[in-house]
C-alpha positions in Angstrom: 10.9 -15.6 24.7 14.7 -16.5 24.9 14.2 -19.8 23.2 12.0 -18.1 19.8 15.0 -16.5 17.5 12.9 -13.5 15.9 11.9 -12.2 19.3 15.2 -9.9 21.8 15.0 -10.4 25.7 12.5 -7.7 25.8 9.8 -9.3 23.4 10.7 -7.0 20.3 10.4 -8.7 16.5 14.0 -8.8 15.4 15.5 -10.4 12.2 18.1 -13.3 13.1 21.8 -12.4 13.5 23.6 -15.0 11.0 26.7 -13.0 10.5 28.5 -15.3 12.9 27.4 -18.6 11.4 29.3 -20.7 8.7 28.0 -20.8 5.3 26.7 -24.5 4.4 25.0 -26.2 2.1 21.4 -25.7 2.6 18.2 -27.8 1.8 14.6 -27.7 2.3 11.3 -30.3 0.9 7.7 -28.5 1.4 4.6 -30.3 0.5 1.0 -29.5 0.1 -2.0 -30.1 -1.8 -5.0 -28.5 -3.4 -7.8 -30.6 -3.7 -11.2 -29.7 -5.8 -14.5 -31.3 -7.8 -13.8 -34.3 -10.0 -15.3 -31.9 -12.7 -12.1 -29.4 -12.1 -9.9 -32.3 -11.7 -10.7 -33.2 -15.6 -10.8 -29.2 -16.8 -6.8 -29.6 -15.4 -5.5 -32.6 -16.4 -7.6 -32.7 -19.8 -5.5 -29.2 -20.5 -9.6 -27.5 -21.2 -9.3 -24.3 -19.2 -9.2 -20.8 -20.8 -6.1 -19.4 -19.3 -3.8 -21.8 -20.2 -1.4 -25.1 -18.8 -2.4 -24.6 -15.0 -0.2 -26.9 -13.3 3.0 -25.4 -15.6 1.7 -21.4 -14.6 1.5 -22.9 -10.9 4.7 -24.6 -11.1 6.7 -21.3 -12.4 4.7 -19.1 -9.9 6.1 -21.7 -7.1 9.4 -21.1 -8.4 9.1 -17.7 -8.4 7.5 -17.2 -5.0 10.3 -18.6 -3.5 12.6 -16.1 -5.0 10.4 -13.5 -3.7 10.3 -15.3 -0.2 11.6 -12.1 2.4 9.4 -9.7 0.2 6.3 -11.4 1.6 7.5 -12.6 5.2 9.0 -9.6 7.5 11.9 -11.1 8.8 13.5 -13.3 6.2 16.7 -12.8 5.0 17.2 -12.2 1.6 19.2 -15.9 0.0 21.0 -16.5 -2.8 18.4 -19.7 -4.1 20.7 -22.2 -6.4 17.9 -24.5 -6.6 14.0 -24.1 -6.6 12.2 -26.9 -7.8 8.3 -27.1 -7.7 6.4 -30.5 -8.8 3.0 -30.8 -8.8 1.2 -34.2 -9.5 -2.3 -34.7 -10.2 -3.9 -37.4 -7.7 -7.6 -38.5 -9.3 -8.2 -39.5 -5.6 -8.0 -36.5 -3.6 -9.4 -35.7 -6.3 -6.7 -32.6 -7.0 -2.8 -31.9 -6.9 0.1 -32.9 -4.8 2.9 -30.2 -5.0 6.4 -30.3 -3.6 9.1 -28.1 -3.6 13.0 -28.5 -3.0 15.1 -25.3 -2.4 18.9 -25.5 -2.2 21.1 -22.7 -1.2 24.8 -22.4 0.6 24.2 -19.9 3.3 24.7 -19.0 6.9 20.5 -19.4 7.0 18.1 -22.5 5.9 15.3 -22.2 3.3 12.1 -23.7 4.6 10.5 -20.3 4.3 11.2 -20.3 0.9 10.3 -24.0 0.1 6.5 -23.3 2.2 6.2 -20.7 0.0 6.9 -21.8 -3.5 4.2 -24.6 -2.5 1.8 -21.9 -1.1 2.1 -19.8 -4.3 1.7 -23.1 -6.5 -1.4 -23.8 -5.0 -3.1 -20.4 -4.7 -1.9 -19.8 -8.5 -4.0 -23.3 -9.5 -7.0 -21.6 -7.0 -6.5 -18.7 -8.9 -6.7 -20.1 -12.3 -9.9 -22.0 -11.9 -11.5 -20.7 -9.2 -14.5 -19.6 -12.0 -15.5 -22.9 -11.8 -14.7 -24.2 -8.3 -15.1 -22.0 -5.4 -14.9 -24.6 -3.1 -11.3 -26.3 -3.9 -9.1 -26.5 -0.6 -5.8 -25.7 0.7 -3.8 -28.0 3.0 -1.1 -30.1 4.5 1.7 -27.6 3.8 4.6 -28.8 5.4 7.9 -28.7 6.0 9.2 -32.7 5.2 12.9 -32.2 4.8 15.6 -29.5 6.4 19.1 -30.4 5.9 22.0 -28.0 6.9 23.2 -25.4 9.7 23.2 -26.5 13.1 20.4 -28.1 13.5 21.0 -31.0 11.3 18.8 -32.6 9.6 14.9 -32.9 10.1 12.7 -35.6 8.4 9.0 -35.7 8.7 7.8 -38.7 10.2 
């Protein structure tokens, strides 16, 4: 297990030393999608559903996910964010949303945890929201489609 970072020579979970590493700027692009029913499609971008503006709930609860990022995943280290950014774009056909999310920070650690989940939070928020009238709306693609920072350099999805 030498080669995975959260695991010590004997195969115990650890959290990542960073306390030797340079701070730098960090940056991180996750995307993902929810799609759904052409009906729920139109009860979201028509603005007709009870609880409110879905995709502006789902877009602050992305935001805010990422903040809360190493509450949710065990070995995370807490980051000081300077930009979370969540965008979600309605595609008529998929029929449902595209969401990204961009999360900046300088640190001694990178943020794709935090980017994956301000775009996992956005689209379990819209699930949430209308799930009353669609059940059978789906989760997926959520990916990791730009790193930038750190030692590793920069990764682009292809």
């Amino acid at each position: 297990m030498a080669d995975l970072t959260h695991f010590d020579a004997a195969g115990n979970a650890v959290m990542v030393d960073v306390s030797d590493k340079p701070e730098t700027a960090r940056v991180a692009i996750a995307e993902g999608h929810i799609s759904m029913s052409p009906q729920t499609f139109d009860i979201i971008t028509k603005g007709h559903t009870k609880k409110g503006d879905v995709m502006s709930v789902a877009q602050l609860a992305g935001i805010m996910g990422a903040k809360k990022t190493p509450d949710l995943i065990p070995l995370c280290h807490p980051l000081p964010l300077t930009k979370v950014a969540v965008e979600l774009q309605a595609d008529p056909g998929l029929p449902g949303l595209h969401i990204r999310a961009t999360v900046k920070t300088t640190g001694q650690t990178g943020v794709e945890m935090e980017a994956l989940t301000a775009v996992s939070v956005a689209a379990l928020t819209v699930f949430d929201m209308v799930k009353a009238v669609d059940k059978g709306m789906q989760i997926g693609g959520i990916r990791v489609v730009l790193k930038d920072g750190g030692k590793s350099g920069r990764y682009e999805a292809k």
